[in-house]
VONUBA-487236 format. One record per residue (C-alpha): y negated, z, x; residue in three letters. Coordinates in Angstrom, 1 decimal. Layout:
# residues N
((Y Z X) 'Ala') ...
# end
This chain:
# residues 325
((-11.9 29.9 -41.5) 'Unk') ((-9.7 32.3 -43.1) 'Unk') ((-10.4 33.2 -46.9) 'Unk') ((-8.7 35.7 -49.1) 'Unk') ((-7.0 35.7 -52.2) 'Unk') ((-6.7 38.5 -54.8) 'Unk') ((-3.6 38.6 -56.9) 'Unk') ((-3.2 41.3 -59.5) 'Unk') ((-0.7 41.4 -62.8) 'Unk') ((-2.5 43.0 -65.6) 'Unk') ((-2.0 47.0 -66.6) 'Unk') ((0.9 48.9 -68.7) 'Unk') ((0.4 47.0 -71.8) 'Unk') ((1.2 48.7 -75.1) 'Unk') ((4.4 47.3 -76.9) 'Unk') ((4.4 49.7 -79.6) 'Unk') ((1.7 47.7 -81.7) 'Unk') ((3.5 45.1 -84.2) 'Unk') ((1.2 42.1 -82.5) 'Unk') ((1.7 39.1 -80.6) 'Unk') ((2.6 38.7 -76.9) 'Unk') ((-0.7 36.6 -76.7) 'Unk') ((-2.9 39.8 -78.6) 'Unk') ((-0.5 42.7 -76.6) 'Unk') ((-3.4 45.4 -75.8) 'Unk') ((-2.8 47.6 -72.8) 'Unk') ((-2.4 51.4 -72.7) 'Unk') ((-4.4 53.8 -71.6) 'Unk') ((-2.4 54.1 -69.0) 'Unk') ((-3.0 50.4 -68.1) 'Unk') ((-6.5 50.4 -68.7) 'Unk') ((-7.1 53.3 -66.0) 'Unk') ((-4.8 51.1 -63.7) 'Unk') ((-7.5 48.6 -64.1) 'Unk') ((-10.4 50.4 -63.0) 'Unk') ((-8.2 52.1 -59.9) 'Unk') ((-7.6 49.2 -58.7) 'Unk') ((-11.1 47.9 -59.0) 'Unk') ((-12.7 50.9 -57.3) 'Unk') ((-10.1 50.8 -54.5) 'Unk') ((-11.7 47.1 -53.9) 'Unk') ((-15.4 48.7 -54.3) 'Unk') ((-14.6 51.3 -51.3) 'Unk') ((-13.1 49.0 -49.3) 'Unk') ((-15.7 46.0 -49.8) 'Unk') ((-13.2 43.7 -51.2) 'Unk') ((-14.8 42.8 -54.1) 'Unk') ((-14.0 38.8 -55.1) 'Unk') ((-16.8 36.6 -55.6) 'Unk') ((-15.1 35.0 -58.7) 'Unk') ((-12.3 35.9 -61.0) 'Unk') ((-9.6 33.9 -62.9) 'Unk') ((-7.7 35.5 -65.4) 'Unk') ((-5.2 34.3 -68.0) 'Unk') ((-6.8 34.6 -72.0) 'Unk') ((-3.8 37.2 -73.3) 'Unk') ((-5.6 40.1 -73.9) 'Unk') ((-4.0 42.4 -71.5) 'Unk') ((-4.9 40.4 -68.5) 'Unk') ((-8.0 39.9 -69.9) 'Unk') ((-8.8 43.5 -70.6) 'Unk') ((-7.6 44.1 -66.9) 'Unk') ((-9.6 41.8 -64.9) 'Unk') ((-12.8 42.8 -67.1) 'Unk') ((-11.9 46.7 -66.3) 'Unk') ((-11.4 46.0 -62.9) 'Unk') ((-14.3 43.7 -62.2) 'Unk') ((-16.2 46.6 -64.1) 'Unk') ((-15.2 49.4 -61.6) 'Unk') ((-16.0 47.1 -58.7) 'Unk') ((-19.9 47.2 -60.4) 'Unk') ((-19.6 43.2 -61.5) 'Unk') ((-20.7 42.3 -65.3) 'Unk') ((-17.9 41.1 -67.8) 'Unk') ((-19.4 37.7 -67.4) 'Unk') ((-18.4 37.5 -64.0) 'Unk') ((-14.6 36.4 -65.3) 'Unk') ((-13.8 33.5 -66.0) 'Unk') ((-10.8 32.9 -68.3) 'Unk') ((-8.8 30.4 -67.8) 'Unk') ((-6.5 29.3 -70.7) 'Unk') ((-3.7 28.1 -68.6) 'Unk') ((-3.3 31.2 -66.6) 'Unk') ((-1.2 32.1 -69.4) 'Unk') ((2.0 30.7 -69.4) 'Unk') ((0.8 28.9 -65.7) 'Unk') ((3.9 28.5 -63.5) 'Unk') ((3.6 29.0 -59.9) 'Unk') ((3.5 25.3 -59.1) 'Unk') ((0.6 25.6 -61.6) 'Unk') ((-1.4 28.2 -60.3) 'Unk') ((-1.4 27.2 -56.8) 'Unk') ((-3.0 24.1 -58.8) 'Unk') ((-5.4 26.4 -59.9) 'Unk') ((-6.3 28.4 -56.8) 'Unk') ((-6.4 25.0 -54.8) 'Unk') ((-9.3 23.3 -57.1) 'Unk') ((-11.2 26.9 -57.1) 'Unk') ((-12.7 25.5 -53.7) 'Unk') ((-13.5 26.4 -50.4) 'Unk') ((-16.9 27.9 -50.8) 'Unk') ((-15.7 31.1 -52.2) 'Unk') ((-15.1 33.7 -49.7) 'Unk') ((-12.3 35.6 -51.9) 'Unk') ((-11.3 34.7 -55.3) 'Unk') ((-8.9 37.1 -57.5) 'Unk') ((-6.8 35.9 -59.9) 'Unk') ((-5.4 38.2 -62.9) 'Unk') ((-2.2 37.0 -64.6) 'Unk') ((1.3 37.6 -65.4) 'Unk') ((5.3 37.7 -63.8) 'Unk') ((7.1 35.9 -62.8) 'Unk') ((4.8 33.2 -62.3) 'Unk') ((2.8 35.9 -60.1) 'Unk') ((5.4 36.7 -57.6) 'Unk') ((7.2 33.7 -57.9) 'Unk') ((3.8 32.3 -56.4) 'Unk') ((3.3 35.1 -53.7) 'Unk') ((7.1 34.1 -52.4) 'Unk') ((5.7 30.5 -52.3) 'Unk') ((2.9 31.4 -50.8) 'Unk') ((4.4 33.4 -47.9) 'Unk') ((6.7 33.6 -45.0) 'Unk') ((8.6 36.4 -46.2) 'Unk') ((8.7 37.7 -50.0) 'Unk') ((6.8 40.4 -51.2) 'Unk') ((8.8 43.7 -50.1) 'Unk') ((10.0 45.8 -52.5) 'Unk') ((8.6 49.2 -53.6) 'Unk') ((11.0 52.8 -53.7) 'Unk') ((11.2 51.8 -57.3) 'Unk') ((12.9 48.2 -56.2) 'Unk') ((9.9 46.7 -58.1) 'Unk') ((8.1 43.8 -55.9) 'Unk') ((5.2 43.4 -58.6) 'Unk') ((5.3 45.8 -61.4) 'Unk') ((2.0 46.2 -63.6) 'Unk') ((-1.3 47.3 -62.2) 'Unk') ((-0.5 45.8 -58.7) 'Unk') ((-2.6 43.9 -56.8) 'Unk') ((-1.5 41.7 -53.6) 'Unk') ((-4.1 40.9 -51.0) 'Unk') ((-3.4 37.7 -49.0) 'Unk') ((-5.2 35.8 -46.2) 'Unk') ((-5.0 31.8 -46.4) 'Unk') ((-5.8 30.2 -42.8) 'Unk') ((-8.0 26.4 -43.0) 'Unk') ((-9.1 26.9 -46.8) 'Unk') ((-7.2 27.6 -50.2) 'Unk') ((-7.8 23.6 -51.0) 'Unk') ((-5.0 22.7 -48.4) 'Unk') ((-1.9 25.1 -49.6) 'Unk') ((0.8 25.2 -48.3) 'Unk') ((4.5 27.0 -48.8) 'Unk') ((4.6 29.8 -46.1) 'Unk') ((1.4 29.6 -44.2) 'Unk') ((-0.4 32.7 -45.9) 'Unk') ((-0.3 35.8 -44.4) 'Unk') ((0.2 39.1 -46.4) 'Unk') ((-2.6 41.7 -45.6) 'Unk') ((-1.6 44.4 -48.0) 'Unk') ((0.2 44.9 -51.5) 'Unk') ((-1.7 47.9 -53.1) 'Unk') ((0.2 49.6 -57.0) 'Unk') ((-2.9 51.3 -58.9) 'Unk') ((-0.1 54.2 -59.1) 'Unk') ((-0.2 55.4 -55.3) 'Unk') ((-3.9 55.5 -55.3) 'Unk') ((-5.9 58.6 -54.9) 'Unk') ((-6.6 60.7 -58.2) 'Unk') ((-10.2 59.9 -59.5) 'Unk') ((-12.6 57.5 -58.7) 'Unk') ((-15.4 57.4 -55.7) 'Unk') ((-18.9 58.6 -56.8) 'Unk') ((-21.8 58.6 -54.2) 'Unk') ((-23.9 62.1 -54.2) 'Unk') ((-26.6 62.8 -52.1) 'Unk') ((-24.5 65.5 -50.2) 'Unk') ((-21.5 62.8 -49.7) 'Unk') ((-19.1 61.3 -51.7) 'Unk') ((-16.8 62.9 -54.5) 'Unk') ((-14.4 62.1 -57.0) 'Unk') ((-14.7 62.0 -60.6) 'Unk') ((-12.4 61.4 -63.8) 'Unk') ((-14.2 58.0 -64.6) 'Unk') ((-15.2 55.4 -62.8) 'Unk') ((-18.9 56.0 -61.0) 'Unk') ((-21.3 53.4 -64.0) 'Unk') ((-19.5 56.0 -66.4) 'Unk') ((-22.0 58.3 -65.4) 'Unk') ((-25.2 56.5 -66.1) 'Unk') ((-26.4 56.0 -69.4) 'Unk') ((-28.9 55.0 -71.7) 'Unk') ((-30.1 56.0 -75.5) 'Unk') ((-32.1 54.9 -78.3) 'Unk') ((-34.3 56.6 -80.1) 'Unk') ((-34.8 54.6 -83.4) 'Unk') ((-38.3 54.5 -85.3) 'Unk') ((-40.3 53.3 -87.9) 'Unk') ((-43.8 53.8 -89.2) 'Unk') ((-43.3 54.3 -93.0) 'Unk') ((-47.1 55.1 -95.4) 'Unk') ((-48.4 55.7 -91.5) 'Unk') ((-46.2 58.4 -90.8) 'Unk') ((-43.6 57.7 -88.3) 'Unk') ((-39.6 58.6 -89.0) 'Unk') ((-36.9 58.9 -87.0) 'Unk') ((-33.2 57.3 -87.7) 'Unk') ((-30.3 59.6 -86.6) 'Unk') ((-26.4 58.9 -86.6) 'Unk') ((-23.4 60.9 -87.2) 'Unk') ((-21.3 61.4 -84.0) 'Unk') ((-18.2 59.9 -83.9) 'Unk') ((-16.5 62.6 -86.0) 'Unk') ((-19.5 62.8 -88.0) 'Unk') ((-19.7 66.5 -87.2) 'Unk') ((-23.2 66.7 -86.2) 'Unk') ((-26.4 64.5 -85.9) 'Unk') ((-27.2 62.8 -82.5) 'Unk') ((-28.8 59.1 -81.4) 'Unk') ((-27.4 55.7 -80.4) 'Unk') ((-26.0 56.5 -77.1) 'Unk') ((-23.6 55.0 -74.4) 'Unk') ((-22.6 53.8 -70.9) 'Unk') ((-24.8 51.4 -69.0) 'Unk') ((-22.6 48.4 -68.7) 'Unk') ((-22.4 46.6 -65.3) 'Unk') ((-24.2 43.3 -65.9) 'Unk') ((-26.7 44.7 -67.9) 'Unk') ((-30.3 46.5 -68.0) 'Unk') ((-30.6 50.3 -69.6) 'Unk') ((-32.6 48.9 -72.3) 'Unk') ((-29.9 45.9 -72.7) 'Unk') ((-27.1 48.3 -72.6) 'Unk') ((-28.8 50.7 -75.0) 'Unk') ((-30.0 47.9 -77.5) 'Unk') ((-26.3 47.1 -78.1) 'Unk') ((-25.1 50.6 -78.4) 'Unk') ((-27.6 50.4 -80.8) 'Unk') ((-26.1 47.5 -82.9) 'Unk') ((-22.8 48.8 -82.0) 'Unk') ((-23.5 52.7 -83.6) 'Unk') ((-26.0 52.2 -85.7) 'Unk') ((-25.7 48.5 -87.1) 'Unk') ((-29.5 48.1 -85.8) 'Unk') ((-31.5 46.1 -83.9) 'Unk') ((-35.0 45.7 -82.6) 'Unk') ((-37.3 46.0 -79.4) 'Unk') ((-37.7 48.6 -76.8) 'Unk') ((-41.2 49.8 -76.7) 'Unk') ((-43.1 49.8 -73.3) 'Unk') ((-43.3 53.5 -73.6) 'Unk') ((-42.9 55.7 -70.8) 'Unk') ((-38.9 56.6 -71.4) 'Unk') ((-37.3 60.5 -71.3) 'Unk') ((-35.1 61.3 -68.8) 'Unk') ((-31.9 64.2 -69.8) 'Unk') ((-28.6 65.3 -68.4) 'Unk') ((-25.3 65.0 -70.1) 'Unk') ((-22.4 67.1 -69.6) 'Unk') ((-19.4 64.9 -69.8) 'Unk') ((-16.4 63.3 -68.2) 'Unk') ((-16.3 66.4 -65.4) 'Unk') ((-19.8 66.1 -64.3) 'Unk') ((-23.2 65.4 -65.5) 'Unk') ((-24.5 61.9 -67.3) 'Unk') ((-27.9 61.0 -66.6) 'Unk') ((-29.1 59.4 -70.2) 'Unk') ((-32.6 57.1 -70.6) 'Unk') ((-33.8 57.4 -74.1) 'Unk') ((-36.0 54.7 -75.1) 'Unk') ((-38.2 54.4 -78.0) 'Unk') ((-36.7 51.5 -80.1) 'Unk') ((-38.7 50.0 -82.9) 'Unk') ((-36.1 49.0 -85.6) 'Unk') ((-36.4 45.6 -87.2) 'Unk') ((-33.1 45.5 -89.1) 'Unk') ((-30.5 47.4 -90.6) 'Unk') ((-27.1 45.8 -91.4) 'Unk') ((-25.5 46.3 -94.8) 'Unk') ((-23.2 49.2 -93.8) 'Unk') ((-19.9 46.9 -95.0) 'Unk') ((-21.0 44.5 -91.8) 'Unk') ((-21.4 47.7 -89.3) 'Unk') ((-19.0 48.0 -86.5) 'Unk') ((-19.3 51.6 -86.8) 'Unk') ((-19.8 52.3 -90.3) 'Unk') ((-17.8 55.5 -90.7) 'Unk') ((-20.6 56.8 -88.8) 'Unk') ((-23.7 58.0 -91.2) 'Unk') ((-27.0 57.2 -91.0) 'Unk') ((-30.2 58.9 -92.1) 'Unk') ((-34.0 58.3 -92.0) 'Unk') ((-35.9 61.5 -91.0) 'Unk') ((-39.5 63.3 -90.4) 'Unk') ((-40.5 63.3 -86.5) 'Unk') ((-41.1 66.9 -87.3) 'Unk') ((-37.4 67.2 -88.5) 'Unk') ((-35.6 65.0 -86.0) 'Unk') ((-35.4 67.5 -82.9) 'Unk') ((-34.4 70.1 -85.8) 'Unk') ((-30.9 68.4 -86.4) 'Unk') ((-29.9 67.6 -82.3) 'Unk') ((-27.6 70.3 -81.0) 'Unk') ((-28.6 69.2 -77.2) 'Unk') ((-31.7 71.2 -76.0) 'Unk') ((-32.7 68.6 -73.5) 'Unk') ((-32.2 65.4 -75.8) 'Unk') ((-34.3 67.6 -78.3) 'Unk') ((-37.1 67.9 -75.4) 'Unk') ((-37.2 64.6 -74.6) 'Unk') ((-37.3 63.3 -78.4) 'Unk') ((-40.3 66.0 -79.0) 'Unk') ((-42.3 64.3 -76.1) 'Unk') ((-41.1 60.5 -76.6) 'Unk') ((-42.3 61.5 -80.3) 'Unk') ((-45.9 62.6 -79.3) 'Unk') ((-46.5 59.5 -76.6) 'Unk') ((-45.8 57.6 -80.0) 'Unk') ((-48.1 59.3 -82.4) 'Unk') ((-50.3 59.3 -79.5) 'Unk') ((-50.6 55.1 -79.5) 'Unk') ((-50.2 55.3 -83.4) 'Unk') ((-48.7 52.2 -85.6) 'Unk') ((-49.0 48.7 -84.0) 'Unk') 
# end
């Protein structure tokens, strides 16, 4: 049985902060290498079953931004600390003892050790690009093992493609229901989910609102809906993340608005979030972000979005409707 074995070095990382070669961030330019490469594997039903990748934060920032493109949750890697300064002797090791059972397993790391273990690992070496680079960053090298990838062996793989997140199309692939497009993000960019935060204060209900990021106008907990997780989930930790809140998503009937963003149009769920707690705004992840407690009357007042305003109206009167629990 033949199975299949991802190999992709991590993005453009970013040299220019005075960190570690452990903590070395990528670019942005690596990051969106990432996520080409992962929705490259989505069209082309590739996607891995399980990912290794090394603990240094670029390669880990990689395979989570790739696995993310492909639709998978972060907690669908699985870091493994020796991938980091792993030889190739050691990861073939380490893609030997992954087993049999997995159809095709990626694994996210560094060079040499990367190439150095693609030359074992085949007939020929990896050919060179017009740049004279075999592996440079962002690069992912797809390879086909023959009787299982717990029997290795030097020069029995066979080399279906090497694919550079460079050369790949502009945009990313986004299903419509007139065909398929592409966009500037990748396709979960485009669904989202909100919060709209509440209380019940002397039996009148109020309304918590947060500066936008530049603090230039009022708006709500908002964000993407992560792969891996619910709506509500995703917007519960937008909240924490925004707001420095937490609570429970009502079983209230949700609003529904578009988004202009990114290119194309978001579609947002707003959910009605009774808040429970407020952290100190020296342990908010956020906190240059204000906050402020408001009047349901005056909390559509201060939105400059039309259609978030309309759904907070009506996700305000099925509330007054049911009254305080």
């Amino acid at each position: 049985m033949t199975r299949e074995l991802l190999l992709l070095r991590h993005g453009k990382s970013d040299w220019s902060k005075p960190v570690s070669d452990f903590q070395r961030p990528l670019k942005k330019r690596g990051k969106r290498g990432a996520q080409r490469i992962g929705d490259w594997l989505a069209e082309h039903e590739c996607v891995p079953q399980r990912i290794l990748s090394s603990p240094a934060e670029r390669a880990r920032a990689t395979a989570e931004k790739c696995a993310k493109a492909m639709g998978l949750g972060v907690d669908e890697v699985t870091v493994e600390p020796s991938l980091y300064e792993a030889d190739a002797e050691e990861l073939a090791r380490l893609v030997a003892a992954s087993g049999d059972e997995i159809e095709r397993l990626m694994v996210v790391g560094h060079n040499p050790a990367l190439e150095e273990f693609a030359d074992w690992l085949l007939p020929e070496p990896l050919p060179e690009g017009e740049d004279g680079k075999r592996l440079p960053t962002a690069t992912l090298v797809r390879v086909a093992v023959e009787g299982g990838r717990s029997s290795l062996t030097a020069g029995h793989a066979r080399l279906l493609e090497v694919q550079r997140a460079r050369t790949l199309p502009e945009g990313f692939v986004f299903s419509t229901p007139h065909g398929i497009e592409r966009r500037p993000r990748p396709a979960y960019y485009y669904t989202q989910s909100a919060v709209m935060p509440f209380r019940w204060r002397d039996g009148r209900l109020e309304i918590l609102l947060i500066g936008s990021s530049s603090n230039r106008h009022w708006s709500l907990p908002k964000g993407i809906v992560e792969p891996g997780l619910s709506a509500a989930q995703s917007a519960l930790k937008e909240a924490l993340e925004e707001a420095g809140i937490s609570g429970e998503i009502l079983e209230v009937t949700p609003g529904h608005y578009p988004h202009a963003k990114w290119g194309a149009r978001c579609g947002v769920t707003l959910f009605a979030m009774r808040v429970t707690d407020e952290l100190p705004e020296h342990e908010r992840e956020e906190p240059q972000r204000a906050r402020r407690w408001v009047s349901a009357e005056q909390a559509a007042e201060h939105l400059q979005q039309p259609a978030l305003a309309v759904e907070l109206y009506a996700l305000i009167e099925r509330l007054q409707a049911e009254g305080p629990a």
